[in-house]
C-alpha positions as CSV (number, residue, x, y, z in Angstrom):
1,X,57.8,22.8,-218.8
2,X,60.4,19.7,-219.0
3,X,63.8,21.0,-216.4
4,X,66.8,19.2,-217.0
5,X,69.4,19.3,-214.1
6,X,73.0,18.4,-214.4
7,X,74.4,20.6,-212.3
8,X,73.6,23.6,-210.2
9,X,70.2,24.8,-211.4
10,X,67.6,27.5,-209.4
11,X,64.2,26.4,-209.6
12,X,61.4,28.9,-207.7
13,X,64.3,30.1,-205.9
14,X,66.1,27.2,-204.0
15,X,69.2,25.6,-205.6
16,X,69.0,22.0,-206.7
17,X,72.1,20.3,-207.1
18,X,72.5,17.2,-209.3
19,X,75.4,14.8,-209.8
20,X,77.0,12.3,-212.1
21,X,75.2,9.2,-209.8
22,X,71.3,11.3,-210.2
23,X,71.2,12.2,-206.7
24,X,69.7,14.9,-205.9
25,X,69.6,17.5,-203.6
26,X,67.8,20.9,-202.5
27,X,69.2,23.4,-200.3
28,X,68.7,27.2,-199.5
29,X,71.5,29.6,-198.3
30,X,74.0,26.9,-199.4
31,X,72.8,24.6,-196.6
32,X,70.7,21.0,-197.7
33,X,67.9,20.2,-196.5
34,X,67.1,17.4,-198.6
35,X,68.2,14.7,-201.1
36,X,66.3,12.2,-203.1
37,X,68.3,9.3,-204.6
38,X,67.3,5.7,-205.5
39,X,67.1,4.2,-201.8
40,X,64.4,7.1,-201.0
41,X,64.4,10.6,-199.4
42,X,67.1,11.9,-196.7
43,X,66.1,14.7,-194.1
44,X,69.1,16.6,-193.3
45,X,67.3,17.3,-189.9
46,X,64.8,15.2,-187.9
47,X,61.3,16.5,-189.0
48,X,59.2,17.8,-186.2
49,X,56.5,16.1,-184.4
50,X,54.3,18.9,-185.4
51,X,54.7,18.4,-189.1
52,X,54.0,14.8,-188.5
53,X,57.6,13.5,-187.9
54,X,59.4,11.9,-184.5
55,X,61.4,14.7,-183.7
56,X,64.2,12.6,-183.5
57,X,67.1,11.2,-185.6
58,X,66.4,7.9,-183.4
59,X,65.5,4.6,-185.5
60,X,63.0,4.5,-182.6
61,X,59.5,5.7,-184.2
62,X,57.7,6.7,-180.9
63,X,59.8,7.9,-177.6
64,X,57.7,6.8,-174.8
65,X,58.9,9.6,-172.3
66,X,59.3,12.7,-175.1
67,X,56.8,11.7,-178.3
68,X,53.8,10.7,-176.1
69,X,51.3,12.9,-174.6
70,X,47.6,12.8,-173.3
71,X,45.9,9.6,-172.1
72,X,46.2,6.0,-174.0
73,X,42.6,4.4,-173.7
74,X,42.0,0.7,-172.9
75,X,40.7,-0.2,-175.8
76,X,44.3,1.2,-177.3
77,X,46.1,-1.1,-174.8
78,X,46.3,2.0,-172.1
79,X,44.7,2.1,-168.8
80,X,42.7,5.5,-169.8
81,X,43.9,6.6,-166.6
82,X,46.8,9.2,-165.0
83,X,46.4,7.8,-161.5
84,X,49.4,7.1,-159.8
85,X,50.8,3.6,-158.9
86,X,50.5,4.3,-155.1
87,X,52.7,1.8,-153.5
88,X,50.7,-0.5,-151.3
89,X,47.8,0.1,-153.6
90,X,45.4,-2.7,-155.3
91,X,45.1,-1.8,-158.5
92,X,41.3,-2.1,-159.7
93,X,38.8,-1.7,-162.5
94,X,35.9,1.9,-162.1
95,X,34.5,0.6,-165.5
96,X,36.1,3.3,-167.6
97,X,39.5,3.0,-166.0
98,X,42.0,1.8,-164.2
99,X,42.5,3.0,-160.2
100,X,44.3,2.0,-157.2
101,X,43.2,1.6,-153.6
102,X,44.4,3.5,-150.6
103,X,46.9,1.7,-148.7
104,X,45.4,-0.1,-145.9
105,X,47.2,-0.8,-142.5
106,X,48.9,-3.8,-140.9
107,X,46.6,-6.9,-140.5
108,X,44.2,-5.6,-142.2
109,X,42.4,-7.2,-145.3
110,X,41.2,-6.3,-148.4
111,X,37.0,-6.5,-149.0
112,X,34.8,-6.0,-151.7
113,X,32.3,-2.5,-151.9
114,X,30.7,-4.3,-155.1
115,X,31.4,-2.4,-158.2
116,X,32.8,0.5,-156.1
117,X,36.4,0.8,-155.1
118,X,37.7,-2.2,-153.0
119,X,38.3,-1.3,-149.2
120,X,40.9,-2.7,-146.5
121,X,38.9,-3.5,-143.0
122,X,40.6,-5.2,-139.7
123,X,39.2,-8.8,-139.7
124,X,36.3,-9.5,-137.6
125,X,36.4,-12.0,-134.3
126,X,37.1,-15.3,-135.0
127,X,39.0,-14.5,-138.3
128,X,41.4,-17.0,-139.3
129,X,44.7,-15.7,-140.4
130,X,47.3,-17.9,-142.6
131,X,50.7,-18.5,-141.0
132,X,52.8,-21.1,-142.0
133,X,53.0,-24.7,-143.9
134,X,54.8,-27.6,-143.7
135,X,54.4,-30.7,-145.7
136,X,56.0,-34.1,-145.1
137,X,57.7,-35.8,-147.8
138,X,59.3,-39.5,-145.6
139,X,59.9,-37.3,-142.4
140,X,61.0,-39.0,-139.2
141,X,59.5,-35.8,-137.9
142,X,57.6,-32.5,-138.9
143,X,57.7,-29.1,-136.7
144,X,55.3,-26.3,-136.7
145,X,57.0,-23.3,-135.1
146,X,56.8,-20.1,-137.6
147,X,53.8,-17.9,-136.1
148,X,53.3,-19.0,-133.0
149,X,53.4,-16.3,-130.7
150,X,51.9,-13.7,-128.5
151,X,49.7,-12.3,-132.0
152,X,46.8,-14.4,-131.3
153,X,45.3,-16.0,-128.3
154,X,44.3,-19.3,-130.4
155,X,45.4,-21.8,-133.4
156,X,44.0,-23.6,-135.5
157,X,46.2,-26.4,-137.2
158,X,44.8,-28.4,-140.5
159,X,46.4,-31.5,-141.4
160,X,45.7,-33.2,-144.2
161,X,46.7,-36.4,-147.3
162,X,48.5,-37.2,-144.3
163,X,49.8,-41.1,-144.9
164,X,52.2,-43.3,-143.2
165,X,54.6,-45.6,-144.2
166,X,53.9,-48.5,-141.8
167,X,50.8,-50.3,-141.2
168,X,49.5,-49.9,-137.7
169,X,51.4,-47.1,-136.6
170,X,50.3,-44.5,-134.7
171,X,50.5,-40.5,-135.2
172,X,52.1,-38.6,-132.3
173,X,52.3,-35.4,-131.0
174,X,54.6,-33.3,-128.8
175,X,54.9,-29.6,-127.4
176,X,57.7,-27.3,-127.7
177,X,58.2,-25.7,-124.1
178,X,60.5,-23.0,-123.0
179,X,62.4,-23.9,-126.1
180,X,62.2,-27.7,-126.1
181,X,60.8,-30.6,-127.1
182,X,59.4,-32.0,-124.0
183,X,59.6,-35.9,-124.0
184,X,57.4,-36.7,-120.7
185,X,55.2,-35.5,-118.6
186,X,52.2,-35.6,-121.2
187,X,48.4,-36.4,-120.5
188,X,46.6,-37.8,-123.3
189,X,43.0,-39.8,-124.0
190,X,41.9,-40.9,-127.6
191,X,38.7,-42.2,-128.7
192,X,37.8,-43.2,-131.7
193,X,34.8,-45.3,-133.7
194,X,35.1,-47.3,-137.4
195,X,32.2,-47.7,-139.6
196,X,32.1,-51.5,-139.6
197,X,32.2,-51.9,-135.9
198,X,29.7,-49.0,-135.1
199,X,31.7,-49.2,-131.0
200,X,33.3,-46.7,-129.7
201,X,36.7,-47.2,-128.1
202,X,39.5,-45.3,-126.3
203,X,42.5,-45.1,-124.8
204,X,44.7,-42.9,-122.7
205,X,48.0,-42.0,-120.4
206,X,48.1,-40.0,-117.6
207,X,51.7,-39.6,-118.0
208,X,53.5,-40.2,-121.3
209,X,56.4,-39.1,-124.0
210,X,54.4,-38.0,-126.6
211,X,50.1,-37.6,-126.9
212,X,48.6,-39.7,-129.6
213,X,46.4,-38.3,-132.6
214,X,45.3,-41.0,-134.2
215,X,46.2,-45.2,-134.3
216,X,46.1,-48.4,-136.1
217,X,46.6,-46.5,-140.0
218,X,47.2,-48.4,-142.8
219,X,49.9,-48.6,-145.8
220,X,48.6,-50.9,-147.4
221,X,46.6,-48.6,-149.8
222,X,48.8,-45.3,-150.8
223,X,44.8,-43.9,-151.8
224,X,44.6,-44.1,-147.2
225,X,45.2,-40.3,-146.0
226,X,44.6,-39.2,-142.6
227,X,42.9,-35.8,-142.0
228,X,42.4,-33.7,-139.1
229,X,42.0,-30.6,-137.0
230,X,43.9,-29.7,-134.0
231,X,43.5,-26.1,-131.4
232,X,45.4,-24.9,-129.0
233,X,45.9,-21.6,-127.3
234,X,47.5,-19.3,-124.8
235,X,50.8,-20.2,-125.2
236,X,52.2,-17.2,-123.5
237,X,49.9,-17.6,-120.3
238,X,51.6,-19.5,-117.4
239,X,49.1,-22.1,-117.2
240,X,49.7,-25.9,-118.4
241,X,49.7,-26.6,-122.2
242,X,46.6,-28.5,-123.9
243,X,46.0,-29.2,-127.2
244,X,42.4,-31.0,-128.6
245,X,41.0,-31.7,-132.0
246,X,39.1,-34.6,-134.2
247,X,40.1,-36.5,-137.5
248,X,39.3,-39.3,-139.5
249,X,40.5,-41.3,-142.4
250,X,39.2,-44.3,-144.6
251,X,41.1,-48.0,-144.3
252,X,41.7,-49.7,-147.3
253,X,42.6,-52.8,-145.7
254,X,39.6,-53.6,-143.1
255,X,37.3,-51.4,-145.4
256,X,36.0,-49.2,-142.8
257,X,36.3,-45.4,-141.6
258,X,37.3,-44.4,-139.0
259,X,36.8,-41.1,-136.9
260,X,39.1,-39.7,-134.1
261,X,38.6,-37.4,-130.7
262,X,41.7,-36.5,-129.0
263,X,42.7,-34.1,-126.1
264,X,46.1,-34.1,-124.1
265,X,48.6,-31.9,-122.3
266,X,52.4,-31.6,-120.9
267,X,51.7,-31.4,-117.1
268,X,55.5,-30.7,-116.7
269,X,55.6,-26.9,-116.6
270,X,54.0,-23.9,-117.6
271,X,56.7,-22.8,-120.0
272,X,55.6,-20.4,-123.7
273,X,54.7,-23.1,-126.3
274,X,56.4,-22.4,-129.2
275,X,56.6,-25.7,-131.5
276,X,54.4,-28.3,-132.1
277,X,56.1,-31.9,-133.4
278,X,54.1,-34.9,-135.2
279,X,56.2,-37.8,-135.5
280,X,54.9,-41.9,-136.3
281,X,55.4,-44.1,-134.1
282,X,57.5,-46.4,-136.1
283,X,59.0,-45.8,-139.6
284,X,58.5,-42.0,-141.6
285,X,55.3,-39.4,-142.4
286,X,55.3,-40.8,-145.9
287,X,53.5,-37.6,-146.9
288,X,51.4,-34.8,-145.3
289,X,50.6,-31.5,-145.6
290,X,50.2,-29.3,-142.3
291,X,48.9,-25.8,-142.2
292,X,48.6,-23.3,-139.1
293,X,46.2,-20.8,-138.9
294,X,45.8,-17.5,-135.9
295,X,42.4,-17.1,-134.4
296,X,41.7,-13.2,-134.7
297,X,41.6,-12.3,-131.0
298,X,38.8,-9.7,-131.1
């Protein structure tokens, strides 16, 4: 059976309205709930999520906080997982979902358990612990100051691509003490060997501005970096200052290498130490990076 609806007409007992345009619309107790025109069909309300709608008038299809429930799995994007973002937490992987970590205390570092849950620990002796970086870029001089304190007994500074800008210079050292660069008083001696003479040599002061790390570099060859490893310790105690480490670096010019031993001290107190400064003997530190490290006291 063919309806034809031009104006009010009741069909299975709702009311469908019809107009001059062809729009449509179906209402019950004189309210609509519906039209249907050209452009599509218009809910008069938002259809219910159980019914397969939003639940919303929004132009937003899915409400993250209201629209969402249950657990997304990875392999939707999720993290098939309600933990909760613990802060201080690591988050890691069980295999079937995503977790976090206890929070572990200060100082302490994170270890691996294998395919179990990652676990903090305190570091064992002899640990080394990053502090602080500085890196030369045509310095007159560069300082080493942040972390040194009364948190470890023990340093251990890395130097390394370290290259000067003048040929035959020499790489100094001084000490910060009770908050200054001390300019005297320093004991130093300095041997070193090169691969071409197979000698060994050295040199020394037993009283000095400045201790020396290494000598006779070359600029000649930008490819020339000097490298090397320095210690020193118990900068709190009231005992003299020393400082002691070994190097090397390849010359371009003479074709050789050449490997350093060094040990020195400032004999002019017993201040805290609290600064160590490298500075060339003539010109800049073309370039350089300088790291400290803490010695984990126990």
């Amino acid at each position: 059976m063919t309806t034809t609806i031009n104006a009010d007409t009741v069909v299975g007992g709702a009311v469908v309205t019809g107009d001059a345009s062809g729009q449509l619309g179906l209402q019950a107790a004189g309210v609509t709930k519906l039209t249907v025109s050209s452009s599509g069909v218009t809910l008069a309300s938002a259809l219910p999520v159980a019914s397969g709608g939003t639940g919303t008038t929004s132009t937003t299809f899915a409400n993250l906080t209201t629209n969402v429930t249950g657990t997304l799995p990875i392999a939707n994007g999720g993290t098939n997982s309600t933990a909760t973002a613990t802060a201080g937490g690591i988050g890691y992987g069980t295999g079937t979902a995503h977790a976090y970590s206890v929070v572990g205390t200060s100082g302490q570092v994170l270890t691996s358990a294998g395919a179990s849950a990652p676990t903090w620990a305190t570091p064992s002796a002899g640990a080394l612990v990053y502090l602080s970086q500085a890196t030369a870029s045509s310095s007159a001089t560069v300082d080493i100051e942040t972390g040194i304190g009364s948190t470890y007994n023990n340093y251990m500074l890395v130097a390394s691509d370290v290259y000067l800008s003048t040929s035959g210079s020499q790489l100094l050292v001084q000490m910060k003490i009770s908050g200054t660069y001390q300019t005297a008083s320093y004991q130093w001696v300095h041997v070193n060997s090169t691969s071409g003479a197979g000698t060994v040599s050295g040199t020394g002061s037993s009283n000095d501005t400045q201790m020396q790390i290494a000598n006779n570099l070359d600029s000649t060859d930008t490819s020339t970096n000097l490298g090397f490893t320095l210690y020193f310790g118990n900068v709190n105690s009231a005992n003299y200052k020393t400082l002691w480490g070994n190097g090397g670096v390849v010359r371009a010019s003479s074709n050789n290498a050449r490997i350093y031993s060094f040990m020195g001290g400032y004999f002019g107190g017993t201040g805290t130490l609290t600064g160590i400064r490298f500075s060339p003997l003539s010109s800049t530190i073309a370039r350089g990076t300088f790291r400290l490290y803490g010695i984990v006291n126990s």
